[in-house]
N, C-alpha and C positions, 0 to 999 in steps of 0.2 A: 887458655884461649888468648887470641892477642889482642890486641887494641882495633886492625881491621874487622877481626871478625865479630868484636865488638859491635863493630860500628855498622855490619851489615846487618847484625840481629837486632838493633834497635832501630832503624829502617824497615825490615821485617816487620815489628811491633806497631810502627807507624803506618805502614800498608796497611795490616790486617785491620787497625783501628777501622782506616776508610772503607776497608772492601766491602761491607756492606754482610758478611760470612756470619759474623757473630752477633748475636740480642743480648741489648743491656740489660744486665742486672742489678742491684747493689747489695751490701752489706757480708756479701761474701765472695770469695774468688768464683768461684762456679757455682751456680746450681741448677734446676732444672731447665736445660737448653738456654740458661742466661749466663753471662759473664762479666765478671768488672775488669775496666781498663787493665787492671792487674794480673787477672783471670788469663786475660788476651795474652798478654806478656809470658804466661808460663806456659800456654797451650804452644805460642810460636817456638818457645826455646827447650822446649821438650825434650828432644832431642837430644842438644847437645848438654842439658841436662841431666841425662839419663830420669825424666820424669815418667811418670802415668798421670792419666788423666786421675785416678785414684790417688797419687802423692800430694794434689793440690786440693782434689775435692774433698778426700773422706779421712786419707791416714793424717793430715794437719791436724784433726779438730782439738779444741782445746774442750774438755769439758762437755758437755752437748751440742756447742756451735761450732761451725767452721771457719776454720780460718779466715782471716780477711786479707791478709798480707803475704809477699812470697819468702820463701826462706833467707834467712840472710845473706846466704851466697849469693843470691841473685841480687837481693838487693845491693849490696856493696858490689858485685860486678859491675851492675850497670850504674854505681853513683845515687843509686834512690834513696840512700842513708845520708845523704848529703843536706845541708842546709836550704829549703830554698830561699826564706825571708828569715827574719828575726822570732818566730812563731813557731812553722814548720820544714819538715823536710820535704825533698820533692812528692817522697811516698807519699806524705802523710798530705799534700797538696793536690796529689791524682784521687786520693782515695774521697776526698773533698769534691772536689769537680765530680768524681761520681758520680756520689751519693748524696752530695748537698751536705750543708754545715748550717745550721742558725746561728752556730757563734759567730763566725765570720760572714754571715749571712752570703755564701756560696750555695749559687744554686747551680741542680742540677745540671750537667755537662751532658751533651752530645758526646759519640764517641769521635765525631768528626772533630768537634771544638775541641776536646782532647790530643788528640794527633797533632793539631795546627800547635797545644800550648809545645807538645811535646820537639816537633821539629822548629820552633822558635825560642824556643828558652830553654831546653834540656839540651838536645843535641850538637849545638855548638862546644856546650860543654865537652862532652865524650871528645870531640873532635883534637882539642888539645891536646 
């Protein structure tokens, strides 16, 4: 895929955040009728990752939990493997916003607050 179409499925990602379609979850990519930021991300690009809703919810699991993160392709597609401060990566920064952190005393994220870090401090990047 190329760098526009890139940049139309993480705009995609961004939409869906706000539309209002999906209920937050955390601690796992999907689970019953809930989703995390991430969740969002793999539901939108389905598609053109030849997913199922099964590839993200059930065949991940590690052990008896589910995944919390998308596969590395996805990840390194869209640059989530990337740095974002001296701590963590952007993944590891959404997955935060989420779910909340005590260590870095991050609280809980709207999915709309999410969207907003996403198309002000993520998507410029892509745009490069």
């Amino acid at each position: 895929m190329d760098k526009n179409k890139r940049l139309e499925l993480a705009k995609k990602w961004i939409e869906a955040l706000r539309s209002g379609k999906y209920k937050q979850g955390e601690g796992q990519l999907v689970g019953v009728n809930k989703f995390c930021c991430l969740g969002v991300l793999c539901d939108v690009v389905k598609d053109e990752f030849n997913l199922t809703i099964s590839d993200y919810e059930v065949h991940v699991k590690r052990g008896k939990s589910y995944d919390t993160e998308p596969s590395k392709g996805i990840s390194k597609y869209f640059g989530l493997d990337k740095s974002f401060d001296k701590h963590f990566t952007i993944q590891e920064k959404l997955i935060n916003m989420n779910d909340g952190n005590t260590v870095e005393d991050q609280v809980k994220e709207t999915f709309k607050t999410i969207a907003k870090f996403l198309e002000t401090e993520w998507l410029p990047t892509l745009e490069k």
